[in-house]
C-alpha positions in Angstrom: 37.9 17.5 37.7 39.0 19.6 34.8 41.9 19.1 32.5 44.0 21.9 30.7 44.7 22.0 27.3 47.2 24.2 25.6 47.4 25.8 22.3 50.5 24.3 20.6 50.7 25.3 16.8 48.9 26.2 13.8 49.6 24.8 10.2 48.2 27.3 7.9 48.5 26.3 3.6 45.3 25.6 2.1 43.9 28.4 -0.1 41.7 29.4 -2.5 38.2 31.2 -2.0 37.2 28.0 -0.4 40.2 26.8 1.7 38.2 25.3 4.7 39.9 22.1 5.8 37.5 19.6 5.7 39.2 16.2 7.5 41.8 15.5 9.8 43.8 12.5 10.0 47.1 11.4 12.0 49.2 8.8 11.5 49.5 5.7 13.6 53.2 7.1 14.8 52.3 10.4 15.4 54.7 11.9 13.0 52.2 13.2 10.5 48.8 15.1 10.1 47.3 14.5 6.7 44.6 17.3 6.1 41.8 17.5 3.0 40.3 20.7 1.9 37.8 22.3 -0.2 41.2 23.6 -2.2 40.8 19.9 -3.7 43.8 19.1 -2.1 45.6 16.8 0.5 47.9 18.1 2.9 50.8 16.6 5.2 52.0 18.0 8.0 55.6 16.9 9.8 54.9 17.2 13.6 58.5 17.7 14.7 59.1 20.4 12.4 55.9 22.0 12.0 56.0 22.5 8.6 54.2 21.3 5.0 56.3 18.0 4.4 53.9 17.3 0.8 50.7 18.0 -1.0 48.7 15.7 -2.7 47.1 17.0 -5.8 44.7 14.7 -7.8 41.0 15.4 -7.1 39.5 17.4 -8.9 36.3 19.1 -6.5 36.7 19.2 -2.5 38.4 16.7 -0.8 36.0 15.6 2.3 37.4 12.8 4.4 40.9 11.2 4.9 42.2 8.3 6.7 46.1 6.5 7.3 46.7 2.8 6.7 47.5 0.8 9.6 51.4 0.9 8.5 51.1 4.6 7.6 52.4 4.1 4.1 48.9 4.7 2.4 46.4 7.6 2.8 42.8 7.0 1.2 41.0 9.8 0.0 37.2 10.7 -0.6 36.1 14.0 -2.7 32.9 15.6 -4.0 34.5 14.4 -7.6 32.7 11.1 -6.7 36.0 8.9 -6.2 38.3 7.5 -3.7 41.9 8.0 -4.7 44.3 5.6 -2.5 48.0 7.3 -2.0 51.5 6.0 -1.5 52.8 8.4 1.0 56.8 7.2 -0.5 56.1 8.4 -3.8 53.7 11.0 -3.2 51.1 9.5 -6.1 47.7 8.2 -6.2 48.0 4.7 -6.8 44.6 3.6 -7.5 41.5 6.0 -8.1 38.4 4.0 -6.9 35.2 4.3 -9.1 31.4 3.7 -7.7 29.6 5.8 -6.1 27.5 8.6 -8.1 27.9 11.6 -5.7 30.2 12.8 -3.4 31.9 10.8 -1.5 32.0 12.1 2.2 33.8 9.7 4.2 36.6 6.9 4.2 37.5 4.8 6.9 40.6 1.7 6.7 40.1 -1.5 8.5 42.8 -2.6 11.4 43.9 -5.0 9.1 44.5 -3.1 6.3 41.8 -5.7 4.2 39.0 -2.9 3.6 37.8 0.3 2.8 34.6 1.7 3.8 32.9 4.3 1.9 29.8 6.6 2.2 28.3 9.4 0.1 25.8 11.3 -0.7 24.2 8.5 -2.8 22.7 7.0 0.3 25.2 4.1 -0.3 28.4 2.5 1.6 30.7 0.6 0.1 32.9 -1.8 1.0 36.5 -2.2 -0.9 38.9 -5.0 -0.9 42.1 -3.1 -1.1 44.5 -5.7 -1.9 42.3 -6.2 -5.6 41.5 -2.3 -5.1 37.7 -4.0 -5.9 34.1 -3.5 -4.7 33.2 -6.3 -2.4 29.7 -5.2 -1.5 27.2 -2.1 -1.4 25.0 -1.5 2.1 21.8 0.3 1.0 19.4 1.0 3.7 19.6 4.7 4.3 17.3 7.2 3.2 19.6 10.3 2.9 23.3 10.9 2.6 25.8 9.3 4.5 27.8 11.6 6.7 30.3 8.8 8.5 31.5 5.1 8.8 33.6 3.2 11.3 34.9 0.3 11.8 34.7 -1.5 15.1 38.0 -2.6 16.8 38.3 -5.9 16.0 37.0 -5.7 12.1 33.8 -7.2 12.4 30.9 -4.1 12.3 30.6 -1.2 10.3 28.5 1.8 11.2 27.1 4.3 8.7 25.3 7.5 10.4 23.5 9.5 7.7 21.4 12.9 7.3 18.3 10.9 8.0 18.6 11.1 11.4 19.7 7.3 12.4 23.0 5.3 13.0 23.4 1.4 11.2 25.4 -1.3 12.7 26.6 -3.7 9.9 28.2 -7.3 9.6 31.6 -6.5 7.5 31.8 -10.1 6.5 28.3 -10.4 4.9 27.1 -7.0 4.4 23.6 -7.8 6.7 22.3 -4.9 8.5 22.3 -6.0 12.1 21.2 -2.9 13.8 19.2 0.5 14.0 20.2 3.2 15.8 17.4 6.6 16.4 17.5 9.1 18.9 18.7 12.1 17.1 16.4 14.6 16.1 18.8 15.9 13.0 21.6 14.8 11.0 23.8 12.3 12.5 27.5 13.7 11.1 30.2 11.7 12.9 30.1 8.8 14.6 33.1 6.1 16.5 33.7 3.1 18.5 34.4 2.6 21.8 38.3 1.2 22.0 36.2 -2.0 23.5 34.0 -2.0 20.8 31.3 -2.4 22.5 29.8 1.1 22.4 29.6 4.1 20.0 29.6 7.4 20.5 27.7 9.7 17.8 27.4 13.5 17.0 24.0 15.7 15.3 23.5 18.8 14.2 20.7 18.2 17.1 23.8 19.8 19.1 23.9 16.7 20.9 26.6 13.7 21.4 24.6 10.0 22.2 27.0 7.2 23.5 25.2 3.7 22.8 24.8 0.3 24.3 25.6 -1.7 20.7 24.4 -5.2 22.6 21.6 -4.0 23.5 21.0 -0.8 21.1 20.2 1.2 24.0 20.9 4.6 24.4 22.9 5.2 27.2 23.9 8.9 27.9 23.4 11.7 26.0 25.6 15.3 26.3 24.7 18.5 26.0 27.3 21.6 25.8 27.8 22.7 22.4 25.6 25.5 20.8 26.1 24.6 16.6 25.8 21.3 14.8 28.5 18.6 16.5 31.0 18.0 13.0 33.3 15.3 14.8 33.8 13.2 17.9 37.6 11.0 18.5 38.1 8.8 21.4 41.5 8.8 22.8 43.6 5.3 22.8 43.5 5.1 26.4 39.6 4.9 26.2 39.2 7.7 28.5 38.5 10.8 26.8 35.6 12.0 24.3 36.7 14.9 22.4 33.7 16.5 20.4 33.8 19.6 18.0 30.9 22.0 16.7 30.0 24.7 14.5 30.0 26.8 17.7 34.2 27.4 17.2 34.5 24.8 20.6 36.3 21.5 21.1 35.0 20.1 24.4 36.4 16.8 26.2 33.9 14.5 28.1 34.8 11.8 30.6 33.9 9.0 28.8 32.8 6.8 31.6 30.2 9.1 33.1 29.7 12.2 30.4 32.0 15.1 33.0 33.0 17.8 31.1 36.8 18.3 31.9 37.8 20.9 29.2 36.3 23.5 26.7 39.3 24.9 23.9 38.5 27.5 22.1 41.0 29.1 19.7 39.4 28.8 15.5 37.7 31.4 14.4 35.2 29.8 12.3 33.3 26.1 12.7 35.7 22.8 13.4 35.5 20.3 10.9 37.3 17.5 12.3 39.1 16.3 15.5 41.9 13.6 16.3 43.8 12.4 18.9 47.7 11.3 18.2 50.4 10.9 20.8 48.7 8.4 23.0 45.7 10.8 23.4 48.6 13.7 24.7 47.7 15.5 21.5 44.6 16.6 19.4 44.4 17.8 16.3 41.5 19.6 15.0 40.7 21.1 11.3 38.1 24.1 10.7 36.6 26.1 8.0 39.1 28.9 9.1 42.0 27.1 6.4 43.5 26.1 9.7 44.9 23.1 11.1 45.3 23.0 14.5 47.6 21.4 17.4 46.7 20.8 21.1 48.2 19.8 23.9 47.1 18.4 27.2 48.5 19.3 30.3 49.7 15.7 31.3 51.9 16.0 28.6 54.1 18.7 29.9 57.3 18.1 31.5 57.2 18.8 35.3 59.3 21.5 36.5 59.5 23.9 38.8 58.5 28.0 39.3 62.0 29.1 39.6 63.3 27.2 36.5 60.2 28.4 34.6 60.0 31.8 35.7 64.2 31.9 34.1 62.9 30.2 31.0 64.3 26.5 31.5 62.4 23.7 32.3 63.1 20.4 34.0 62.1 16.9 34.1 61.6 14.7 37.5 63.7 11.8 37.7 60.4 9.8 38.0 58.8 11.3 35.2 58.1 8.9 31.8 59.6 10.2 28.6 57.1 11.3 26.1 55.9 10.1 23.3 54.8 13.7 21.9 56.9 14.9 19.2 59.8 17.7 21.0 58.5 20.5 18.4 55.0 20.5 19.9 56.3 20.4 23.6 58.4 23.5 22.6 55.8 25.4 21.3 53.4 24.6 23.6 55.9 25.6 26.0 56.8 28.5 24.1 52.8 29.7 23.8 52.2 28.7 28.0 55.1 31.4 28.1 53.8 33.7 26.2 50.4 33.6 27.5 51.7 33.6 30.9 53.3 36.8 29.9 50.0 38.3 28.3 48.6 37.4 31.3 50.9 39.3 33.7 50.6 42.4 31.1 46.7 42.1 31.3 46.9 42.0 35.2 49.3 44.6 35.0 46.8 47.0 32.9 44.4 45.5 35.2 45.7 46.9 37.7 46.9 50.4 36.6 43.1 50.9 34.7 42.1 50.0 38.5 44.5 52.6 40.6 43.3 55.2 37.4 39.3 54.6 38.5 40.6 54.7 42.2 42.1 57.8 41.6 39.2 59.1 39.8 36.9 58.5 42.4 39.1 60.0 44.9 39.0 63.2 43.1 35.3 62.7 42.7 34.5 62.8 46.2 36.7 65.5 46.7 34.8 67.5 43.9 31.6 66.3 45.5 33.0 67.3 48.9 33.8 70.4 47.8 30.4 71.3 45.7 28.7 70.8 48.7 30.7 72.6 51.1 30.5 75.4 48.6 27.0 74.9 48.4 26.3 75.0 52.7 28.6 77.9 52.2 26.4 79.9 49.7 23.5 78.4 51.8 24.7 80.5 54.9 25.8 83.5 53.3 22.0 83.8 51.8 20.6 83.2 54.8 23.2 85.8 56.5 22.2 87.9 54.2 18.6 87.3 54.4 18.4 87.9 57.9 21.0 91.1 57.4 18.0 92.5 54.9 15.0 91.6 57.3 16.4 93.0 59.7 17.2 96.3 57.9 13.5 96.2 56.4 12.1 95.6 59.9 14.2 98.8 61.3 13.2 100.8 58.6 9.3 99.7 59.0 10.0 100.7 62.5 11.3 104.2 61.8 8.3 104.4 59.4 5.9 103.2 62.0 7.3 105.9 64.6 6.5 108.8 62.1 3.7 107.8 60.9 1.7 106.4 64.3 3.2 108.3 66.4 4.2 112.0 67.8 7.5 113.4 68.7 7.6 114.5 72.4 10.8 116.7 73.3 12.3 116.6 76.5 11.8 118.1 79.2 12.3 118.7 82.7 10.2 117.4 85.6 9.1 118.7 88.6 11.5 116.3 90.6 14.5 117.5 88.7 14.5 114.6 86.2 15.1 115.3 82.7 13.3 113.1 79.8 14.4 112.6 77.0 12.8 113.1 73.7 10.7 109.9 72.2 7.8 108.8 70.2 4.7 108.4 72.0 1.5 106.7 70.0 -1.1 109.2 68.9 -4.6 109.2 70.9 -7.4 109.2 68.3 
C-alpha cells in the first residue's frame, strides 16, 4: 500500500560558498524548524508563516547537528569549532558554550527529561552533560573512529553512539557501561534512532542500507535496501509506524516499520539530504540537504477531504467527521496551493501530450500517403517502361522482319493464274 506525499514549502537563507544545511530539528509543538549549516549558523523557521523567525550566530566553523529541549525553550548546538553552544530561544543568545571534546563535534541529542546532553565527535568520544550544572558527567570511549550519531532511548536509560568504524553501542546512561555491540554494516554507520518502544533501533550506512535491531537480543532483524548513495538520516514518526530514511541519492523513502514495505519515494532536492524529521504527529517531514535548502512535506492523510467539484473551483471542504489538524494552516495552504499547481502542470503536460501525439499522428498520416504515393508513382513508371519496352521490341522485331524479308528472301509480283485468280505480290524464301 503506498502513501502520497506532497511538496509543501521551501525555506531557502543559508549562504556562503558552503551553505549546505547540515541538521534538522523541530520543535516539540510543531511551530518551529531549527536548521544548522556549514554557513556556521543556526536557523529558525516559523511554520505558520514560512518565513526566517531568527538566526543564531555564535560558532565559529560549520554547525553539524541540532536538537530542541523537551519545553522547546532551548536549542543545543554542536560545530566543527569543537563546542556545544546551548541557546535560549527567548533571548536569542548562547547561554552556555560547552568545552571538551578535541574535534568536531558532529552530533547532540537532549534527554526526555531535559537532565542530559549527549555528545559525539570526531574524537572517537561521547560525552555525557548534566545540563542543569552545564557539567561533564562522564566520557564513553570505546570506538575506534569518529562518531557520527547518538540517541537516547524513550525512557532515558540507553544511549547509542554509531560511528565511522562500522558498528552501533548500546550504553547505560546512569553509569556510562557499555552494555552492547552492534555489527552488520559493512561502512559507516551515520544515523541511528529508537524505536518509540524502545525496544529496537533503526540505523543507516553509507553501506546504502537501513538495519532495524532486536536491542534484547542484539539481533539483527530486517535489513532495507532502496537507496543508491550513503543513508545521512533515518526519523521514526510518533505514531511508531513510519521509517523515513534519506541518502546521498537526492531520495527520502518511507518504510512500514512493522514489516520493511516501501510506501513512498519523494524526490524534490537537487543535491544529497542531510537530515530528516517528522513534526505534526508524523503529518509532516522536514528534510535539510546540501542544496542550502530546507524542506517541508506533507502526507496525504493530512489533507482535508473534499470533493472534485469544490476543488476543481478552487475551494476545499472538510467532512463533518473529519478531526481537525494539528499541521500548522500555512503548510496545508501551500501544500494545497503546490497539489494545484501540479495538478495544473499536469493537465498542461497531458495537454502537450496530447497535441505532440495528434502532430506524430498527423505525420504519419501524411507519411503513408507519401509512401502511397511513391509507390504508386513507382508501379506507374514500372508500366510505362515496360509499355514502352514492349512498344520498342516490337518495333525492333518488325523491322528485323522487314530486314529478314530483303535479305532471305525474293520479291515475287503478282500475277494472274490460269483459273482467273490474281496473286498478289509477296516475299518468297530464296532456294540455295
Amino acid at each position: 500500500m503506498t502513501q502520497q506525499w506532497y511538496y509543501a514549502h521551501a525555506f531557502n537563507g543559508h549562504s556562503g560558498w558552503f551553505g549546505g544545511v547540515r541538521s534538522v530539528a523541530t520543535s516539540p509543538d510543531s511551530q518551529v524548524i531549527a536548521s544548522g549549516s556549514d554557513d556556521n549558523t543556526i536557523k529558525l523557521w516559523d511554520l505558520n508563516t514560512g518565513q526566517e523567525k531568527l538566526t543564531l550566530s555564535g560558532h565559529s566553523s560549520a554547525v553539524r547537528s541540532v536538537t530542541f529541549s523537551r519545553d522547546g525553550r532551548n536549542l543545543a548546538s554542536g560545530s566543527d569549532d569543537k563546542t556545544i553552544k546551548l541557546w535560549d530561544l527567548r533571548t536569542a543568545r548562547a547561554i552556555h558554550t560547552l568545552h571538551g571534546h578535541s574535534k568536531s563535534v558532529t552530533t547532540v541529542a537532549i534527554s526526555c527529561d531535559g537532565k542530559f546532553l549527549i555528545s559525539g565527535s570526531d574524537d572517537n568520544t561521547v560525552k555525557v552533560w548534566c545540563l542543569e550544572s552545564c557539567k561533564e558527567v562522564t566520557t564513553l570511549s570505546g570506538h575506534s573512529n569518529y562518531i557520527q550519531s547518538v540517541a537516547i532511548s524513550p525512557d532515558g536509560k540507553l544511549i547509542a553512539s554509531s560511528s565511522c568504524d562500522n558498528t552501533i553501542k548500546i550504553w547505560a546512561l546512569r553509569n556510562g557501561q557499555e552494555k552492547l555491540t552492534l555489527s552488520g554494516h559493512s561502512s559507516a554507520v551515520r544515523t541511528i534512532a529508537f524505536t518509540c518502544n524502545g525496544k529496537g533501533l533503526v540505523s543507516g550506512s553509507d553501506d546504502k542500507t537501513i538495519k532495524i535491531w532486536h536491542l534484547e537480543t542484539g539481533r539483527l532483524v530486517q535489513t532495507l535496501s532502496g537507496h543508491s548513495g550513503n543513508v545521512w538520516s533515518v526519523s521514526i514518526s510518533p505514531d511508531g509506524q513510519t521509517l523515513a530514511s534519506s541518502s546521498d541519492d537526492k531520495k527520502i523513502k518511507l518504510w512500514r516499520l512493522i514489516n520493511g514495505e516501501l510506501v513512498s519515494t519523494i524526490s524534490g532536492h537537487s543535491a544529497g539530504i542531510s537530515s530528516i524529521a517528522f513534526c505534526a504527529g508524523g503529518q509532516v517531514l522536514a528534510s535539510s540537504s546540501w542544496d542550502k535548502t530546507v524542506k517541508l512535506w506533507l502526507s496525504e492523510t493530512a489533507l482535508p477531504k473534499f470533493n472534485v467539484a469544490k476543488w476543481v473551483s478552487g475551494m476545499f471542504g472538510l467532512k463533518q467527521n473529519q478531526p481537525i489538524s494539528t499541521v500548522p494552516n500555512f503548510i496545508l495552504l501551500k501544500a494545497q496551493e503546490n497539489i494545484a499547481k501540479e495538478a495544473e502542470e499536469q493537465h498542461r503536460r497531458e495537454e502537450q501530450r496530447r497535441l505532440e501525439e495528434q502532430r506524430v499522428q498527423e505525420w504519419r498520416r501524411q507519411e503513408k500517403q507519401r509512401r502511397i504515393q511513391e509507390q504508386y508513382q513507382s508501379e506507374e513508371q514500372s508500366r510505362k517502361a515496360e509499355q514502352n519496352a514492349k512498344i520498342a521490341w516490337g518495333v525492333t522485331k518488325a523491322t528485323w522482319n522487314a530486314v529478314g524479308n530483303v535479305v532471305n528472301k525474293d520479291y515475287v509480283k503478282g500475277y494472274k493464274r490460269k483459273d482467273g485468280t490474281y496473286v498478289k505480290g509477296h516475299y518468297r524464301r530464296k532456294h540455295n
